[in-house]
Structures are given as C-alpha cells and as structure tokens.
ChimeraX commands (.cxc) that place a marker at each C-alpha (Angstrom):
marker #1 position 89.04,7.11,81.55 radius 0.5
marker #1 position 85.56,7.53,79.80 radius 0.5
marker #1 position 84.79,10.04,77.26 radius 0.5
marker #1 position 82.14,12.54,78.93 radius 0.5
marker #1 position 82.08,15.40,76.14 radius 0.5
marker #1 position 83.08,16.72,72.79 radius 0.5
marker #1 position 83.56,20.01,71.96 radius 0.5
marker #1 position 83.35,22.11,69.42 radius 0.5
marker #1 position 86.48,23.84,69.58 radius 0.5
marker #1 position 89.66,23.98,72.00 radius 0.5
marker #1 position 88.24,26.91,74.47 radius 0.5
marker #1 position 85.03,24.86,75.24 radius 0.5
marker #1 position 86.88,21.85,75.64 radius 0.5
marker #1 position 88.88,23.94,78.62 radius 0.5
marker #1 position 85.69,25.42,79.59 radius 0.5
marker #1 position 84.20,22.05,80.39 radius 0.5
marker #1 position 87.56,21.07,81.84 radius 0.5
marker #1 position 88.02,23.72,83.85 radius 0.5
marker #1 position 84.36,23.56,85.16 radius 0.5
marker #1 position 84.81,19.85,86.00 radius 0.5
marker #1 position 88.24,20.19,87.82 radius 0.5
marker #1 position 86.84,22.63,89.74 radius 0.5
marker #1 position 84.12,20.82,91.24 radius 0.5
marker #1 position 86.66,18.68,92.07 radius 0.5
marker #1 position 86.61,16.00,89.06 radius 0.5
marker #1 position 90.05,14.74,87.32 radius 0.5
marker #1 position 89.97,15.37,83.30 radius 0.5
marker #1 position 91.84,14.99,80.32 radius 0.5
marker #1 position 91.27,16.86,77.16 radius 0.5
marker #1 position 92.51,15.33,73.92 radius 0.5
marker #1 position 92.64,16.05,70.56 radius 0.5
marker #1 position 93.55,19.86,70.69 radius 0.5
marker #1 position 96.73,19.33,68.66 radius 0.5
marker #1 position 94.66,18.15,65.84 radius 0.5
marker #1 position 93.62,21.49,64.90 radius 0.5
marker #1 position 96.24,22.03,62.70 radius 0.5
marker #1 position 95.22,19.72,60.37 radius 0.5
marker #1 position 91.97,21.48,59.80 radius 0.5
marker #1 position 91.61,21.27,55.99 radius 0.5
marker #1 position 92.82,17.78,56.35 radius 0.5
marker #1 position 90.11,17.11,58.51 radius 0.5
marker #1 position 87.23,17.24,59.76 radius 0.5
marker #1 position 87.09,20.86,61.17 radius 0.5
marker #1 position 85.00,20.13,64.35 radius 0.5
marker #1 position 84.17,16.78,66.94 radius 0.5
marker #1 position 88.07,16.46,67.40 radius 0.5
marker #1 position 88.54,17.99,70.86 radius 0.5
marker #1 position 87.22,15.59,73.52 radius 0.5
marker #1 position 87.15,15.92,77.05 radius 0.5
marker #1 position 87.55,12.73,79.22 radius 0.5
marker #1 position 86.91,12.34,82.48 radius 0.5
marker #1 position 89.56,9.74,84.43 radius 0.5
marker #1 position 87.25,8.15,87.61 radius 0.5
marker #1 position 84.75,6.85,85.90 radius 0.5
marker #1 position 82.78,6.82,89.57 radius 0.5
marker #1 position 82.31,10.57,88.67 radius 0.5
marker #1 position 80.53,10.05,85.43 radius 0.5
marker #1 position 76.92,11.37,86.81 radius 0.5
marker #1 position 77.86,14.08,88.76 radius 0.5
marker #1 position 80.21,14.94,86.08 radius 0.5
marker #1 position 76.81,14.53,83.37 radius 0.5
marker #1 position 74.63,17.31,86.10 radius 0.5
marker #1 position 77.81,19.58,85.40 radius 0.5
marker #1 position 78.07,19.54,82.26 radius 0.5
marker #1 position 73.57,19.59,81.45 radius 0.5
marker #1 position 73.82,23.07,83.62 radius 0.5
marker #1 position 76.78,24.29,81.66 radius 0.5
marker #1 position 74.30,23.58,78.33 radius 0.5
marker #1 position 71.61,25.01,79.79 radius 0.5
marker #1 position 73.29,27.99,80.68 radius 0.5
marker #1 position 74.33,28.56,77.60 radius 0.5
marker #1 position 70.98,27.95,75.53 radius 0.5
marker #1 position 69.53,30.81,78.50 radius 0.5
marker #1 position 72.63,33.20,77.64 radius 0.5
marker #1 position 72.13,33.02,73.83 radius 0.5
marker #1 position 68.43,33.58,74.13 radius 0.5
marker #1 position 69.41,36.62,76.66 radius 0.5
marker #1 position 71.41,37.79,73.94 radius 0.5
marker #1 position 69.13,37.31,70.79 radius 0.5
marker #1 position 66.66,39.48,73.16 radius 0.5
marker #1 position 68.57,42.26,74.16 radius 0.5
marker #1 position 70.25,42.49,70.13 radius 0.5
marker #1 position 66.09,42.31,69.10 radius 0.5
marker #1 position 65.29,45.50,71.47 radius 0.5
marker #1 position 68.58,47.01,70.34 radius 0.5
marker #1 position 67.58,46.35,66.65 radius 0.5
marker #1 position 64.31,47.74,67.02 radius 0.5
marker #1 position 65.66,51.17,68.85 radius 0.5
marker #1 position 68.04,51.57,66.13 radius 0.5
marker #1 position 64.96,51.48,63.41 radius 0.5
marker #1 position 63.30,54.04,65.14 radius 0.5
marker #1 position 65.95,56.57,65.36 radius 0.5
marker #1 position 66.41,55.92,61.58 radius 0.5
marker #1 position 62.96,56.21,61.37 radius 0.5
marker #1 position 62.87,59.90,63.16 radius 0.5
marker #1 position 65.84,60.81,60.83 radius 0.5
marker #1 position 64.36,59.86,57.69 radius 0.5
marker #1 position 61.06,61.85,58.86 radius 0.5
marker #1 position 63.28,65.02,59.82 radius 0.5
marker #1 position 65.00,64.89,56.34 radius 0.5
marker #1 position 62.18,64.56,54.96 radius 0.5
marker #1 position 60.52,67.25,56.55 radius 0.5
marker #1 position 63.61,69.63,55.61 radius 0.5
marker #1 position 63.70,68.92,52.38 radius 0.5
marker #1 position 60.02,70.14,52.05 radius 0.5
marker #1 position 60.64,73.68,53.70 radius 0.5
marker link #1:1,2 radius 0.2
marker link #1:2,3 radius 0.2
marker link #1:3,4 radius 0.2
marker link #1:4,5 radius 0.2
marker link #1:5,6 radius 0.2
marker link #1:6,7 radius 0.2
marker link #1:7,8 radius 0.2
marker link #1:8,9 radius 0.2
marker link #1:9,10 radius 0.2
marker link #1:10,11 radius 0.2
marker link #1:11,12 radius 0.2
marker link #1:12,13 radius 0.2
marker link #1:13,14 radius 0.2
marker link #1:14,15 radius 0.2
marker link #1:15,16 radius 0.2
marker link #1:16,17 radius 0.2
marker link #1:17,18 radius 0.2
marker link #1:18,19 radius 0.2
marker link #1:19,20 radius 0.2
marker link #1:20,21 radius 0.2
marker link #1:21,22 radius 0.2
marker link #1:22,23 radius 0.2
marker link #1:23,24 radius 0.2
marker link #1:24,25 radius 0.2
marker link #1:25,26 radius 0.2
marker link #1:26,27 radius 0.2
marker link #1:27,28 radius 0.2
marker link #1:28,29 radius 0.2
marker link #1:29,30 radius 0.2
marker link #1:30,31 radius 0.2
marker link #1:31,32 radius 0.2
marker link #1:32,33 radius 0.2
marker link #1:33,34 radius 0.2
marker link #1:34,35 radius 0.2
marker link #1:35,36 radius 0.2
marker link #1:36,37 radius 0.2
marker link #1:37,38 radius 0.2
marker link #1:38,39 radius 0.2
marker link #1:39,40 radius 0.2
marker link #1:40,41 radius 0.2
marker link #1:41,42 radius 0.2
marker link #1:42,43 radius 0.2
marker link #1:43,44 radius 0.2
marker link #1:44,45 radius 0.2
marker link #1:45,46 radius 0.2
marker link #1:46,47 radius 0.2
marker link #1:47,48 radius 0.2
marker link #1:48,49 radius 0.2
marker link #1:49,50 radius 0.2
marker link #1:50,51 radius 0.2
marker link #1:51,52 radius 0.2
marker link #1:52,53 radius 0.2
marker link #1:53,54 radius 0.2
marker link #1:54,55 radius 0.2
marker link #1:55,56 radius 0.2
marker link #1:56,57 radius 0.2
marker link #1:57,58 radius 0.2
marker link #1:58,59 radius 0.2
marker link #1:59,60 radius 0.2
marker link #1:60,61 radius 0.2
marker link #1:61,62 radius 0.2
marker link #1:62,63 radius 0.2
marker link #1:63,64 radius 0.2
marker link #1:64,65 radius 0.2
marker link #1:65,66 radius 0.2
marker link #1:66,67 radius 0.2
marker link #1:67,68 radius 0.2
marker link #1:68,69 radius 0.2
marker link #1:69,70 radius 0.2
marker link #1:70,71 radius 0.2
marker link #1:71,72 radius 0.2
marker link #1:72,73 radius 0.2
marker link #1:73,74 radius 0.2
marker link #1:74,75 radius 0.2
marker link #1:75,76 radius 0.2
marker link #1:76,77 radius 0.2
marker link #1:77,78 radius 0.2
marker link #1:78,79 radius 0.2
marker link #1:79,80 radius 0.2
marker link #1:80,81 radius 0.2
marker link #1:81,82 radius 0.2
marker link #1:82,83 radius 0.2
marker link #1:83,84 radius 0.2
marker link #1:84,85 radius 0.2
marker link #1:85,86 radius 0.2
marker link #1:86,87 radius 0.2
marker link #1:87,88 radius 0.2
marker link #1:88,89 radius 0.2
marker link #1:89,90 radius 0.2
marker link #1:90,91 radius 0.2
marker link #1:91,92 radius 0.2
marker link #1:92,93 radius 0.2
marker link #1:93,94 radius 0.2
marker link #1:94,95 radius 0.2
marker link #1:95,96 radius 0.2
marker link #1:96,97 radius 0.2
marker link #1:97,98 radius 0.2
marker link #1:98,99 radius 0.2
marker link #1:99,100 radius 0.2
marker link #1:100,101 radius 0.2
marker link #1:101,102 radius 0.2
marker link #1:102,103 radius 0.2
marker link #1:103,104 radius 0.2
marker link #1:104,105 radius 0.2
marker link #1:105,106 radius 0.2
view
C-alpha cells in the first residue's frame, strides 16, 4: 500500500478514489473519521488516499495529474465566465443609474 494523494477534504478524497477504481486501480482512503476532531486538529492534510498495488503507482500518478489539471482549467473557466457576468451586471447598473438620473432631471 503506498500513499498516492492527500486531500483536502473527504469528497476529494472519494473523488480521487472513485476516479482510480474506475480505471481499474484498488484504493484505500484513510483518515476520514478524523474529521471530527477538527478543532483538535489540524483541519486539513488528514484524508489520504492510498493506492494498494504499488505496480500501479504511475498510471495511478497520469490519473491523478489530469484530474489536477482539470480542475486548474475548470476554475479558470469559472473565474472567466463570473468576470463577463460581473462586467454585464455593471453595465445594467450603469444604464439604471443613467435612467434615474435622467428622471430625476425632467
């Protein structure tokens, strides 16, 4: 059993997991039942996924460097589409302000 990644909470942990024993690898994850001690300890790097045939370690490694990847790619999806949202949302303000403005005058 080698350790191939800690999470930072339980659902990752299963995430990983789940995306391992899917592509066929064995895991373990440990540590989950330490989150209620949280405020006795450390609240993060306590859920661990291991996997069991250590043969699998690389392939296991490619996995889990896509599943990061992904994730960097989603986040910046999302920090895009909030920006264009953010930006739409000024103007309409914007146009509001001026037609307030515009009735207060008259």
């Amino acid at each position: 059993m080698k350790l191939i990644f800690e999470a930072n909470d339980i659902s990752e942990a299963h995430i990983v997991a789940g995306m391992l024993e899917n592509a066929g690898l064995q895991t373990e994850v440990n540590g989950f039942f330490l989150q209620g001690a949280v405020g006795e300890l450390p609240a993060s790097d306590f859920v661990k996924v291991y996997l069991l045939d250590e043969a699998d370690f690389e392939q296991a490694q490619q996995l889990i460097a896509e599943y990061l990847n992904n994730q960097v790619e989603h986040d910046c999806a999302i920090q895009k589409s909030s920006g264009s949202m953010m930006s739409k949302a000024m103007m309409t303000l914007g146009i509001l302000a001026l037609v307030l403005l515009m009735a207060l005058l008259l």
